[in-house]
C-alpha positions as CSV (number, residue, x, y, z in Angstrom):
1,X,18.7,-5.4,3.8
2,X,18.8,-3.6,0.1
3,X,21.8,-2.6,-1.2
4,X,21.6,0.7,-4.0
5,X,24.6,1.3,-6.5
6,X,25.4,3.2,-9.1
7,X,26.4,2.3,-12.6
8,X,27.9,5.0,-14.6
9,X,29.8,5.9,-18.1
10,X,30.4,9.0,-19.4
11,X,27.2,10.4,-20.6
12,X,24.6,9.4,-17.6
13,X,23.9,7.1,-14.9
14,X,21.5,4.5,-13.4
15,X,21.5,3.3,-10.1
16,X,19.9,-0.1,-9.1
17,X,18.6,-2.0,-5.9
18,X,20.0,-5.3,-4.8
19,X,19.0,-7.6,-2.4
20,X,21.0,-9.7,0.1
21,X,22.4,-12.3,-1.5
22,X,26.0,-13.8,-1.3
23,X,26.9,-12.7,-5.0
24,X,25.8,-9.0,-3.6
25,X,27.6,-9.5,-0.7
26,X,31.1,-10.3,-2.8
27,X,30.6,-7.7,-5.6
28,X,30.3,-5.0,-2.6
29,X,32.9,-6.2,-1.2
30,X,34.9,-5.2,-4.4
31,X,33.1,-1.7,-5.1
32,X,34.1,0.9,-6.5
33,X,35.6,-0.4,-9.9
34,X,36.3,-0.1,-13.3
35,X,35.1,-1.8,-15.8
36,X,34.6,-1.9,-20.3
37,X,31.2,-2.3,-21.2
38,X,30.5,-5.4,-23.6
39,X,27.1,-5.7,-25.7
40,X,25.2,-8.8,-26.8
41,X,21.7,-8.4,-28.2
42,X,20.3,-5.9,-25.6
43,X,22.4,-6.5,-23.0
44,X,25.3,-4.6,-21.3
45,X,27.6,-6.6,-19.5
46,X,30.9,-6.1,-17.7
47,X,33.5,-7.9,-16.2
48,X,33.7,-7.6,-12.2
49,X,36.9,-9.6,-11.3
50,X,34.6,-11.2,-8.7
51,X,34.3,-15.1,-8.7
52,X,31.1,-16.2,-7.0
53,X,29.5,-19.7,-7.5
54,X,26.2,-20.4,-9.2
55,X,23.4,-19.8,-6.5
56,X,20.7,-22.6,-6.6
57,X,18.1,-20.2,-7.3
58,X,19.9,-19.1,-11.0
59,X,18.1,-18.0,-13.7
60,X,18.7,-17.5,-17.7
61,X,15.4,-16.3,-18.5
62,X,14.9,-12.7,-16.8
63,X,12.3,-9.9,-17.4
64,X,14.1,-6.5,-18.8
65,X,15.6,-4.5,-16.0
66,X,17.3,-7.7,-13.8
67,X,20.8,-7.4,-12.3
68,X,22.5,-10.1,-12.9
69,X,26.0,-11.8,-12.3
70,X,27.2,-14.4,-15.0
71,X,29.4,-16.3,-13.0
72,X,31.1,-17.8,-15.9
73,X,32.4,-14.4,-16.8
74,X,32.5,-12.5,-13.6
75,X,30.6,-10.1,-14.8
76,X,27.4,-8.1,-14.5
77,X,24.7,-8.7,-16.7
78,X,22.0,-5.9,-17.5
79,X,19.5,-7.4,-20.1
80,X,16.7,-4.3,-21.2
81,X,15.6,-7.1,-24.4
82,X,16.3,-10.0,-26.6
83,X,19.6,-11.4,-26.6
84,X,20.9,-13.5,-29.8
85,X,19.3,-16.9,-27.8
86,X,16.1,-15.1,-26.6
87,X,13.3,-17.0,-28.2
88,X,10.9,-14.2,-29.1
89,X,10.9,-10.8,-27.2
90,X,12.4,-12.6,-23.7
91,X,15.4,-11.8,-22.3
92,X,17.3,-14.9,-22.0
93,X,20.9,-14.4,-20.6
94,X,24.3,-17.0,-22.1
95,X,23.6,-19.1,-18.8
96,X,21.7,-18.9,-15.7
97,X,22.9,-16.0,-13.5
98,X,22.3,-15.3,-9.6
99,X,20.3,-12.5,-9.8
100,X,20.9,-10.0,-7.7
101,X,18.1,-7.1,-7.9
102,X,16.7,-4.3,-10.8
103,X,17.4,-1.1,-12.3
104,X,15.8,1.6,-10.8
105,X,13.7,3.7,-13.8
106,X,13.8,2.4,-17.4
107,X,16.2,-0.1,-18.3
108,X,15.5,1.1,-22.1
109,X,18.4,3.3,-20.8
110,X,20.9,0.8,-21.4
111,X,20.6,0.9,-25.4
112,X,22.5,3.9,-25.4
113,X,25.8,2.1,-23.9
114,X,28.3,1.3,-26.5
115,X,30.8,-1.8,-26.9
116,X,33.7,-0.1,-24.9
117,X,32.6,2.3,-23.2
118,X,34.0,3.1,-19.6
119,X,31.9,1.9,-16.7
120,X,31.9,2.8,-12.9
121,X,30.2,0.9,-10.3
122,X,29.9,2.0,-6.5
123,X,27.9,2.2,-3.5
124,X,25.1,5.4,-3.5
125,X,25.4,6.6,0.1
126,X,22.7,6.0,2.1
């Protein structure tokens, strides 16, 4: 079963599928919340206050567009390009993350969120 949320902040919104995962499981079990957005590189990131372990199947290199969870931060990754340890034009997250699904539509999107901005995450109703 897929999961669809929504992230927003104050000028638009995205929403994104999950799959079925444990780490998906937890963070819904925590939605809605409220949340700062970070930046590093291209990559929006925001902390969850969920603590999940590292799934087996983790990854740090992830193609533009993955929703991740760094479990070392508790937060959601969203990587649309090269982060400061990318080698070249990959996007390669601070550790491996359990990823969780995509964005839905263009995760070029995501360069318009600033360091600090307010972010809202919930369920879209089916």
């Amino acid at each position: 079963m897929r999961t669809q949320i929504c992230i927003s902040r104050p000028s638009a919104h995205l929403t994104a599928t999950l799959e079925d995962t444990p780490t998906t499981r937890a963070l819904t079990k925590a939605l809605p919340l409220a949340s700062t957005a970070r930046t590093w590189g291209e990559e929006v990131y925001f902390d969850t206050g969920v603590s999940v372990p590292c799934e087996t199947d983790a990854h740090q290199v992830v193609a533009p567009g993955t929703v991740a969870f760094w479990t070392a931060g508790e937060s959601l990754a969203l990587p649309y390009g090269p982060t400061p340890i990318s080698r070249g034009d990959e996007c390669r997250l601070a550790s491996p993350c359990n990823v969780l699904g995509r964005l839905d539509g263009d995760p070029r999107l995501l360069a318009t969120v600033r360091e600090g901005d307010p972010v809202r995450v919930e369920l879209v109703d089916e």
